[in-house]
C-alpha positions as CSV (number, residue, x, y, z in Angstrom):
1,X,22.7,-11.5,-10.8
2,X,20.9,-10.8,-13.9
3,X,18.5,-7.6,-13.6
4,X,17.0,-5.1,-15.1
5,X,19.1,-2.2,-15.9
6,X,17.1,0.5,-13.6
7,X,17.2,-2.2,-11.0
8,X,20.7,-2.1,-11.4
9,X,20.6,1.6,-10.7
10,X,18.9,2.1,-8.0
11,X,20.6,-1.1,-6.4
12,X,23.7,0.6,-6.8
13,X,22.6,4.2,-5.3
14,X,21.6,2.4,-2.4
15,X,24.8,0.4,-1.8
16,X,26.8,3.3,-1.8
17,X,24.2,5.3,0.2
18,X,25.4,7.3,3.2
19,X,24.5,7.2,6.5
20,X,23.4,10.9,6.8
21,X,20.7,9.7,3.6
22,X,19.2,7.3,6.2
23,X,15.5,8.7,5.6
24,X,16.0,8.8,1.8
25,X,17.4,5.6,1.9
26,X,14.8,3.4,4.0
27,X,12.0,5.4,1.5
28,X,13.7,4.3,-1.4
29,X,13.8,0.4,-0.1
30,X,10.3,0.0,1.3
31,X,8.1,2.3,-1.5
32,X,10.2,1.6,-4.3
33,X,13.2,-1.3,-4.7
34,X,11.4,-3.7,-2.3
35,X,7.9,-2.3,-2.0
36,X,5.9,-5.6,-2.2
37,X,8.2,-7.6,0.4
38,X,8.2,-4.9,3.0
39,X,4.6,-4.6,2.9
40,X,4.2,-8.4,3.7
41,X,6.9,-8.0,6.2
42,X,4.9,-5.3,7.9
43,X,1.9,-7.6,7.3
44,X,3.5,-10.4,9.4
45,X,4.8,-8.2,12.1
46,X,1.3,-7.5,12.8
47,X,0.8,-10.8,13.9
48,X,3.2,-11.4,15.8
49,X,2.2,-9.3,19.1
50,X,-0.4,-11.5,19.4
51,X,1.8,-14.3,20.3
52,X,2.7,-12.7,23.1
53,X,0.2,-13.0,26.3
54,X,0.5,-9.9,28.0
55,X,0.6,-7.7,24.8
56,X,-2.7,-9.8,23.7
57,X,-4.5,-8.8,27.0
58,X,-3.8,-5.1,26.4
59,X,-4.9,-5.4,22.9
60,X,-7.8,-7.3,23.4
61,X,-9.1,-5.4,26.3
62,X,-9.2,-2.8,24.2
63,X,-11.7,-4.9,22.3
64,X,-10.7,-2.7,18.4
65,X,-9.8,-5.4,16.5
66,X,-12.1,-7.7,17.7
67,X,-15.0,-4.8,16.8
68,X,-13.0,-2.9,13.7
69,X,-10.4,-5.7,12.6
70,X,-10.3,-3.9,9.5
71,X,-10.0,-0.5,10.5
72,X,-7.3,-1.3,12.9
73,X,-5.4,-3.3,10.2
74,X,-5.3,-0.9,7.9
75,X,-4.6,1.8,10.0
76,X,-2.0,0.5,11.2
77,X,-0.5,0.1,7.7
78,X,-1.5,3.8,7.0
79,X,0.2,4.9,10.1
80,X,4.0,3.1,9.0
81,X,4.0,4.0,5.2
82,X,2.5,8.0,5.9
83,X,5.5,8.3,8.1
84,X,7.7,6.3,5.9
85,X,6.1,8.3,2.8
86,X,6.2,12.0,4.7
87,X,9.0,11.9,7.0
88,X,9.0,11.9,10.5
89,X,9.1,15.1,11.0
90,X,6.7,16.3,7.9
91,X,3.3,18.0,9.0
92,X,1.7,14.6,8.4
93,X,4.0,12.7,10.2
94,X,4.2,14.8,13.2
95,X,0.4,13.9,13.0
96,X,1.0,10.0,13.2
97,X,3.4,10.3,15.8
98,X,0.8,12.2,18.2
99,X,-1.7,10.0,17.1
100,X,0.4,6.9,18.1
101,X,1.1,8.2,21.7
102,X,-2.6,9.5,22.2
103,X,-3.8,5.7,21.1
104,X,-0.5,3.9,23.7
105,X,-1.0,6.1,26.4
106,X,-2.5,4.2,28.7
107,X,-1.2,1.0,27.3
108,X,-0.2,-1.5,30.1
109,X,3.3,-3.0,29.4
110,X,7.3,-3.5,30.2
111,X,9.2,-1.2,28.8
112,X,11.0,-4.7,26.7
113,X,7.3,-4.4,25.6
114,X,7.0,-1.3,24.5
115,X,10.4,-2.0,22.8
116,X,9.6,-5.8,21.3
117,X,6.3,-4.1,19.6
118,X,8.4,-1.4,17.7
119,X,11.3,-3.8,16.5
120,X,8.7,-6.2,15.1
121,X,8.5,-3.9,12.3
122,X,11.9,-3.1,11.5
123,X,13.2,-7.5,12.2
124,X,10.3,-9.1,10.4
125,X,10.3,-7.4,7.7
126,X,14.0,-7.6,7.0
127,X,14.4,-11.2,7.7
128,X,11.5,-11.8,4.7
129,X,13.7,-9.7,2.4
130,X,16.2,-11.9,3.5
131,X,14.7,-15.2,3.1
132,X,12.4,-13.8,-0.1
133,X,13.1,-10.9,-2.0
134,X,14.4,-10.6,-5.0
135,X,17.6,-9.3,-3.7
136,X,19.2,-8.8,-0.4
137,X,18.3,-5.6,1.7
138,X,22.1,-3.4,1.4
139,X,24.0,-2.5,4.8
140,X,23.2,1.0,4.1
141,X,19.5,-0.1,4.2
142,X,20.0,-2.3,7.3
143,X,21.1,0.8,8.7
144,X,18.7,2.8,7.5
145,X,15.7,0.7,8.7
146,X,17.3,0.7,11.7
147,X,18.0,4.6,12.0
148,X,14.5,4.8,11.2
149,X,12.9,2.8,13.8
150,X,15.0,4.7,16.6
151,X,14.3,7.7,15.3
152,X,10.7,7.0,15.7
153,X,11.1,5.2,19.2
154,X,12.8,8.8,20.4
155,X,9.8,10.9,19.5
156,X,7.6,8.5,21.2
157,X,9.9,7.7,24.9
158,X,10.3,4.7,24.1
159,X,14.4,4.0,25.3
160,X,16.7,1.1,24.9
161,X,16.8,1.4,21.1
162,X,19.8,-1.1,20.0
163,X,22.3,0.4,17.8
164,X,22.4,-1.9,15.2
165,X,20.0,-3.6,12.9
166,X,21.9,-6.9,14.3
167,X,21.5,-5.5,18.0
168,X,18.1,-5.0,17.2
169,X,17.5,-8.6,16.0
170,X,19.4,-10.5,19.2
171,X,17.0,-8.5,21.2
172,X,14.0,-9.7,19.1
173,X,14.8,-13.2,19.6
174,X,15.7,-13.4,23.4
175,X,12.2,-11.4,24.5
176,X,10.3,-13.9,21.9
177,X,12.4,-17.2,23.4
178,X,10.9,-15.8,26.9
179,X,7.7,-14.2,26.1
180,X,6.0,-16.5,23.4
181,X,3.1,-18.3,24.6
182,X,-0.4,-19.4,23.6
183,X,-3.1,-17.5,25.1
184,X,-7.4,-17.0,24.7
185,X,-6.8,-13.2,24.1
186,X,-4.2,-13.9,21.4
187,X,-6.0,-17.0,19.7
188,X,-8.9,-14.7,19.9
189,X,-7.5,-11.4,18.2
190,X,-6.1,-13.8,15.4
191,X,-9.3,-15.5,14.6
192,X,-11.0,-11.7,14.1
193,X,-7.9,-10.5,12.1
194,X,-7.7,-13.9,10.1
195,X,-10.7,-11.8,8.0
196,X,-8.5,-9.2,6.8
197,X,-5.9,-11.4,5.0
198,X,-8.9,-13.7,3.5
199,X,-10.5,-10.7,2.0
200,X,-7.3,-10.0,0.2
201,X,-7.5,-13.5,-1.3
202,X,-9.0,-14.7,-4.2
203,X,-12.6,-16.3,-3.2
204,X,-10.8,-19.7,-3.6
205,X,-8.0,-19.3,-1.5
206,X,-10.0,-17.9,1.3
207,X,-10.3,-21.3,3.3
208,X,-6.8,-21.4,3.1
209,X,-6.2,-17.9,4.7
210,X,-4.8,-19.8,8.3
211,X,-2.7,-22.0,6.5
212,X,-1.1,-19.5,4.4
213,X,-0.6,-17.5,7.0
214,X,1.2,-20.3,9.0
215,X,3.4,-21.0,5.8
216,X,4.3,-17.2,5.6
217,X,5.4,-17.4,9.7
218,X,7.3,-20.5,9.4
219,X,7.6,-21.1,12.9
220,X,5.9,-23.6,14.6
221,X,6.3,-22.4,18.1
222,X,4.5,-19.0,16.9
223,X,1.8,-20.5,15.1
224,X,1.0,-22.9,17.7
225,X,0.4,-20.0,20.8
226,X,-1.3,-18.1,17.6
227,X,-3.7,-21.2,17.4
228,X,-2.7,-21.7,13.8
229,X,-1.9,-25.0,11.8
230,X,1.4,-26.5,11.5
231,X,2.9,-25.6,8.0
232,X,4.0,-28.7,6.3
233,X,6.5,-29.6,3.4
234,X,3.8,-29.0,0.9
235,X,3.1,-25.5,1.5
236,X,6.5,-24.8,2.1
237,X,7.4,-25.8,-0.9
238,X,4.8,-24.0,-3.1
239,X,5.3,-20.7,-1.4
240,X,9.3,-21.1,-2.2
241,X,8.3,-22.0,-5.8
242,X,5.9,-19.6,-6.0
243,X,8.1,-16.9,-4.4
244,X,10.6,-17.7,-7.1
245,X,9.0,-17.6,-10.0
246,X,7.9,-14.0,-8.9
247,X,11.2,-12.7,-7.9
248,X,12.5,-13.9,-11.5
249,X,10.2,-11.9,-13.1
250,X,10.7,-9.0,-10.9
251,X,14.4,-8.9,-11.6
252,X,13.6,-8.3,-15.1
253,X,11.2,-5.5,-14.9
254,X,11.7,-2.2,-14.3
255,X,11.7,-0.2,-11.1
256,X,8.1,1.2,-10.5
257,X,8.3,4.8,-11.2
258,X,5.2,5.4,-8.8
259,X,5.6,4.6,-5.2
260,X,3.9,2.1,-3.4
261,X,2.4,4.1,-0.8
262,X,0.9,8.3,-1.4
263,X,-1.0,9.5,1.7
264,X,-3.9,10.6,1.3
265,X,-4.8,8.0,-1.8
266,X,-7.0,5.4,-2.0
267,X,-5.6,2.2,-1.6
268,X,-8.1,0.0,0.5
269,X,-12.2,-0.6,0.3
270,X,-12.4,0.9,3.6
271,X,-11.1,4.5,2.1
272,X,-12.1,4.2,-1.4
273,X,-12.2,8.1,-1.9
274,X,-9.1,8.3,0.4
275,X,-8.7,9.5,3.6
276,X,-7.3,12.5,5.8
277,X,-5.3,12.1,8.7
278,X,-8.8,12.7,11.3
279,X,-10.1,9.8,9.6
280,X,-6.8,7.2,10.9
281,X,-7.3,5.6,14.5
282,X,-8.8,3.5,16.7
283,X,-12.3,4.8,18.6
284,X,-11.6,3.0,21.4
285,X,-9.4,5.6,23.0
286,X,-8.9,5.7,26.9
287,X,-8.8,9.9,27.4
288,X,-5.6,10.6,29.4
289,X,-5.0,14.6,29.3
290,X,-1.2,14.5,30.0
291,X,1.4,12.9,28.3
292,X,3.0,10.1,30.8
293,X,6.0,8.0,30.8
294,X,6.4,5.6,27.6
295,X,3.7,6.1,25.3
296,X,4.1,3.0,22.8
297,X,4.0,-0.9,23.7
C-alpha cells in the first residue's frame, strides 16, 4: 500500500504497539490515524439502540431526544471523545464517567443490555474501519479498543466484559439476532434524530438524510425495525465509490498534526464558544441519591 510517509509512521508505531500502551494506543487510532471513520462509526452506533424495543422504551420514556435531539446527540459524542481525549481517569474523565452513571441510574434494562449498549461503540465502529477506512484497524488497536471499552464498563458495574475484541463481536451479533425488532418508540426516536444527521448535510442532500443513513447501516433487517428504506444497488455503489475516492486521497496526505477531538473546544453550533463539563447532559434526569446495581444500559 502506497501512503504517505508519516502515515507510514504512525502505521508502524501502532503495529508494534504494546499492550500496556492500550490508552495511548486507542487515542492515537480514533483522534488521529482514523479520526474521520471512527467518528462515523460512533455516529452509527448511535442508531443502533434504537433497533432494539426494550432499549427504545427506556430511551423514549425519557422523552430527551424526542425534546433535545441535538443536545443528546452531541453529548453523547462529547462524552466518548473527552474520555477518549482525557483519559479515563483524568479529572475530566472522572467527570464523564459520573455523569454517565448519574444519567443510567435508574435505567430499566438486562444486564445483556447494559452490556449490548456499551459494545455498540467499540463493534460498529471497528467493522466500518473494516469495511471503509483507508487502512485496516492493527491487532494492537483491536486490542486497545477493546481494553478501552472494559475499562470503562468496570468504572461503571457494568460485568460480563468479553476478553477480546472478537469475543466482543460474537456477543454483539447473538443479542442483535435475538433482540432486533421494529417498534413505535424506536421508529419514533429515529424520526427526531434523523434531524441531526440532515443538518450536517449540504441543503441538497438533506431529503436524502434516511436513505443515506440506510446505505451507511447496510442491513436490511436494522433499517426495517428502524423504519428506514431499503438501501439499493445504487446507493451502495456511490457510497463505495465515493468512499474510495476519499481513502485514496487520504493515503496520500499527511497525518493531521491536530487531533480530531480537544475538550473544551468548539466543535458544534450548539457550543459555538465551547463548553465546560456542567454544560454536557441530559435535563431529564430521574434523582436517585445512591448509587445502585449497574448504572449503564
Amino acid at each position: 500500500m502506497n501512503i504517505n510517509a508519516a502515515l507510514a509512521a504512525s502505521l508502524e508505531r501502532q503495529e508494534t504497539a504494546g499492550e500496556e500502551a492500550w490508552a495511548t494506543t486507542f487515542r492515537q487510532m480514533a483522534l488521529f490515524d482514523l479520526a474521520a471513520d471512527m467518528e462515523l462509526g460512533f455516529f452509527l452506533s448511535y442508531y443502533r439502540n434504537f433497533a432494539i424495543p426494550s432499549i427504545a422504551a427506556a430511551l423514549h420514556t425519557n422523552a430527551e431526544i424526542q425534546q433535545r435531539p441535538m443536545k443528546r446527540s452531541y453529548d453523547t459524542a462529547i462524552v466518548i471523545y473527552e474520555l477518549i481525549s482525557s483519559g479515563l481517569d483524568s479529572e475530566r474523565g472522572k467527570a464523564m464517567v459520573e455523569l454517565l452513571n448519574r444519567v443510567h441510574r435508574n435505567v430499566p434494562g438486562s444486564k445483556d443490555d447494559f452490556l449490548y449498549v456499551l459494545l455498540t461503540l467499540l463493534v460498529v465502529p471497528i467493522r466500518w474501519i473494516q469495511r471503509h477506512a483507508w487502512r485496516q484497524p492493527t491487532s494492537s488497536e483491536l486490542m486497545a479498543a477493546t481494553r478501552f471499552f472494559s475499562e470503562l464498563g468496570t468504572r461503571m458495574n457494568i460485568t460480563g466484559m468479553p476478553a477480546s475484541y472478537a469475543e466482543a463481536a460474537v456477543f454483539f451479533d447473538r443479542y442483535e439476532a435475538a433482540n432486533i425488532a421494529p417498534s413505535d418508540h424506536g421508529q419514533h426516536l429515529m424520526d427526531a434524530t434523523v434531524q441531526v444527521f440532515q443538518s450536517r448535510l449540504p441543503e441538497p442532500l438533506r431529503p436524502l438524510a434516511k436513505p443515506l443513513i440506510s446505505t451507511m447501516l447496510d442491513d436490511d433487517r436494522l433499517t426495517a425495525a428502524l423504519g428506514l428504506p431499503r438501501a439499493n444497488v445504487i446507493s451502495r455503489t456511490a457510497l463505495k465509490t465515493g468512499l474510495k475516492l476519499r481513502n485514496a486521497i487520504t493515503r496520500r496526505r499527511p497525518l493531521n498534526q491536530q487531533p480530531h477531538f480537544t475538550p473544551g473546544k468548539a466543535g458544534s453550533s450548539l457550543y459555538p464558544d465551547g463548553y465546560s463539563p456542567d454544560q454536557i447532559g441530559p435535563v431529564n434526569v430521574p434523582h436517585s441519591p445512591a448509587r445502585v446495581g449497574n448504572e449503564l444500559p
